[in-house]
C-alpha positions in Angstrom: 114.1 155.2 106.6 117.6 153.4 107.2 118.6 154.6 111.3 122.3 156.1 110.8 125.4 154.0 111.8 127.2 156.2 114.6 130.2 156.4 112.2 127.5 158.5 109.9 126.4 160.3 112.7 130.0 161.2 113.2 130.4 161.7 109.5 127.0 164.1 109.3 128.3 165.8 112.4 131.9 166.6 110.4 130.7 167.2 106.8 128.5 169.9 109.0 131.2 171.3 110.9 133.3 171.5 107.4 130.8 173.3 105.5 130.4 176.1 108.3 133.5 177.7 109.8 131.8 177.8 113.5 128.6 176.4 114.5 126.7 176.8 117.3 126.0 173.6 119.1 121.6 174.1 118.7 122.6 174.3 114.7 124.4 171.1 114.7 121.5 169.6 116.6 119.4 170.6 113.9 121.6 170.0 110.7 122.6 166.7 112.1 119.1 165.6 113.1 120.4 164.3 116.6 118.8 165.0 120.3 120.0 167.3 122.8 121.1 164.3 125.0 122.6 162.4 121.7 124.5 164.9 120.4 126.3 165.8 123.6 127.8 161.5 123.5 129.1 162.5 119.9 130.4 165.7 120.6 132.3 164.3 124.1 133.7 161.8 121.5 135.1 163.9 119.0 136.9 166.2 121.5 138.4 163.4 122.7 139.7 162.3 119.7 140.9 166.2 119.0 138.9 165.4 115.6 137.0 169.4 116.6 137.5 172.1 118.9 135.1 174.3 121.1 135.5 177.6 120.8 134.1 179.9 123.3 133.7 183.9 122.3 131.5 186.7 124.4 130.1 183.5 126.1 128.8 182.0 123.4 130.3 178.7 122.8 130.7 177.2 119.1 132.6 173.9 117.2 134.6 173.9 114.3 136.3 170.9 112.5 140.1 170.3 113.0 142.7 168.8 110.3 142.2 165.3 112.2 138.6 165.7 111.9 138.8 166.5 108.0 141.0 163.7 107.6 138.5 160.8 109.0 135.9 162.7 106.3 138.4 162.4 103.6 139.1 158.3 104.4 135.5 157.7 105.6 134.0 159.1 102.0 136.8 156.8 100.3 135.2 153.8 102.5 132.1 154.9 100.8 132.7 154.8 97.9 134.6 151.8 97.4 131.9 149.7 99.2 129.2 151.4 96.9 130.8 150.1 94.3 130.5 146.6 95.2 126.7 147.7 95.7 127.0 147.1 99.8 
C-alpha cells in the first residue's frame, strides 16, 4: 500500500470533517487512519490555517470544517482529477 502524501492526509482529514457536522477528535483518529501523536501535527496545522474550528460543548471538545477548509477540498479534488487524467 501507497503511504499518504500529507496533502492527503490533510485532504482525508477534511473530506471527514465535511461528511460529519462535528467530530470528535478519537473518530477522526480512526476515520483518518492517523496516530494520536500524528494527528495532533495535522490538526495544529489546520487551525492555523483557519481551514477548521474546535468546538468545545459540556467539555467535550469536537472539529468541524470551515468555508476555507471546504475550499482547499474543492481545488485539491480538481488537482486530482486533472493529474489523473494524464494517468500521474
Amino acid at each position: 500500500m501507497k503511504k499518504r502524501t500529507r496533502l492527503e492526509v490533510i485532504r482525508d482529514m477534511l473530506g471527514i470533517l465535511r461528511e460529519n457536522k462535528q467530530v470528535k477528535i478519537t473518530h477522526l483518529i480512526y476515520k483518518a487512519n492517523l496516530s494520536n501523536n500524528s494527528i495532533k501535527i495535522y490538526l495544529k496545522d489546520l487551525l492555523e490555517n483557519k481551514m477548521i474550528e474546535e468546538v468545545v460543548e459540556k467539555d467535550r471538545r469536537f472539529f468541524k470544517i470551515l468555508s476555507k477548509g471546504n475550499e482547499f477540498l474543492e481545488e485539491f479534488n480538481k488537482i486530482k482529477v486533472f493529474s489523473d487524467s494524464f494517468g500521474l
